[in-house]
C-alpha positions in Angstrom: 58.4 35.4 -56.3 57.1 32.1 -56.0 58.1 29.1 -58.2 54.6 28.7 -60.3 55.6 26.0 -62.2 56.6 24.1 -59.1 52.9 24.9 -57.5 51.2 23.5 -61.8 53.2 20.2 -61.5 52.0 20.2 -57.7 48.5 20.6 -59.2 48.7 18.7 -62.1 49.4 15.5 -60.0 45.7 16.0 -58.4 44.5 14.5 -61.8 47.1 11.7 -62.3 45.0 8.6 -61.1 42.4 9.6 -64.1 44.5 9.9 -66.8 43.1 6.1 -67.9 39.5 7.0 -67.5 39.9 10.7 -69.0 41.7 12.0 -72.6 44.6 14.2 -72.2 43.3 16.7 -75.1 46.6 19.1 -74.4 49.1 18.9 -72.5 52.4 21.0 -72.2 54.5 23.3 -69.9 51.4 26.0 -69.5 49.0 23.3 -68.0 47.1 19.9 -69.0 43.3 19.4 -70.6 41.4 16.6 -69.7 37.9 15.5 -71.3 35.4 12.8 -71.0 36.2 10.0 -73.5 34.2 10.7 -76.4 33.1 14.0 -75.8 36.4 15.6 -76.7 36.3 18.8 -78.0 32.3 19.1 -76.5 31.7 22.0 -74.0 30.0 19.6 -71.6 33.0 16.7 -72.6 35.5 18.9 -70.2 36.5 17.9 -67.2 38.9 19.5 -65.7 42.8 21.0 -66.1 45.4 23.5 -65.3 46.6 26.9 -66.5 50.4 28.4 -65.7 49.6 32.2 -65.3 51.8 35.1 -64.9 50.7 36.1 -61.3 49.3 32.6 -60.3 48.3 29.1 -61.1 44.0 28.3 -62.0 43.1 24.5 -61.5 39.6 24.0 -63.6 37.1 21.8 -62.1 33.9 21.3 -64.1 32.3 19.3 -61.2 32.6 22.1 -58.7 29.2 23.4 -60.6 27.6 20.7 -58.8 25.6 22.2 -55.4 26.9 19.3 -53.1 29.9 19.2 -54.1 30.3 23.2 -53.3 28.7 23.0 -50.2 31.2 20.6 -49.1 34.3 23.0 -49.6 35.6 24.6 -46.4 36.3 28.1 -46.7 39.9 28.1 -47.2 39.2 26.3 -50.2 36.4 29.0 -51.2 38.6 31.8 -50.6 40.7 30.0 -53.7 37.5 30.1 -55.7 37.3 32.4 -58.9 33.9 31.9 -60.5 32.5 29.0 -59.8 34.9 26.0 -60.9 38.2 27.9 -61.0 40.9 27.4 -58.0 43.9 30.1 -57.9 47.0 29.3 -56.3 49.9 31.3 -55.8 51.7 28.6 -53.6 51.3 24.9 -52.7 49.4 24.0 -49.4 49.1 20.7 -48.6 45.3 20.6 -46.9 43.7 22.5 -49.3 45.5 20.2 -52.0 44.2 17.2 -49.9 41.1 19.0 -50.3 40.5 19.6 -53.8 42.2 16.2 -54.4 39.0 14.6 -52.6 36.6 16.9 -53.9 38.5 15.7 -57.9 37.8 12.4 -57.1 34.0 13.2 -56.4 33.6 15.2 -58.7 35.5 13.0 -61.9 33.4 10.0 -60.4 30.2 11.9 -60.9 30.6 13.8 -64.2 29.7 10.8 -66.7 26.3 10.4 -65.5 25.8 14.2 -64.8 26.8 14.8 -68.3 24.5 11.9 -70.1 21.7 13.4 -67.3 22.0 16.6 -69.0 22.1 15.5 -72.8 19.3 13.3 -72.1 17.1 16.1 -70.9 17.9 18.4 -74.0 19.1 15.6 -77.0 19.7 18.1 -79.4 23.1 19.0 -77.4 24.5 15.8 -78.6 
C-alpha cells in the first residue's frame, strides 16, 4: 500500500512559493485550501488545493479550466486527469510533479485577471 500522506505533503509543496500571494482557507492533515485574496469563500475565489483520499491523493487546479493551459499537458499528466482540474496520484513521480509544478505556476499567475475578466463580463457575480 502506498504511503498517501507521503505522496499529499509531496503535493502540497507544489503550492508553497504562493502561500504569500494566496489565503490558506483550510489547512490540516487531509489536505490544504487555497483562495484568491479577497475572494475567500467565492466559487470563482478558489484556486487550487489537496485532498488525502482513501485509495489516492486529488490535487485541485482551478486554472487547468483554462484551454492553453490543457493543451500544454503531456499525456502522462492527462492520464492523471479526473474531470477537468483534478490530478489523482497514487504515488509520487518526479516529472509529472515537475510538470504540474510548472503548469501551477502558469496557472496561479494567470487566475487574478481571468477571474476579474470573468466578473467583469457578468457584474452581478460579485
Amino acid at each position: 500500500m502506498p504511503d498517501l500522506a507521503t505522496v499529499e505533503s509531496r503535493l502540497r509543496k507544489l503550492f508553497d512559493p504562493y502561500r504569500d500571494e494566496l489565503t490558506v482557507s483550510k489547512e490540516g492533515p487531509g489536505g490544504i485550501y487555497l483562495e484568491l485574496p479577497g475572494y475567500e469563500g467565492k466559487p470563482w475565489g478558489y484556486v487550487g488545493g489537496t485532498r488525502l483520499g482513501k485509495a489516492y491523493v486529488s490535487y485541485y487546479l482551478m486554472g487547468a479550466y483554462d484551454g492553453e493551459l490543457a493543451t500544454s499537458m503531456s499525456p502522462g499528466l492527462r492520464k492523471r486527469m479526473q474531470g477537468k482540474t483534478c490530478f489523482n496520484f497514487t504515488r509520487i513521480d518526479e516529472p509529472l510533479f515537475a510538470e504540474l509544478e510548472a503548469i501551477t505556476a502558469r496557472a496561479v499567475t494567470r487566475q487574478p485577471a481571468m477571474v476579474e475578466e470573468a466578473l467583469a463580463a457578468n457584474p452581478r457575480r460579485r
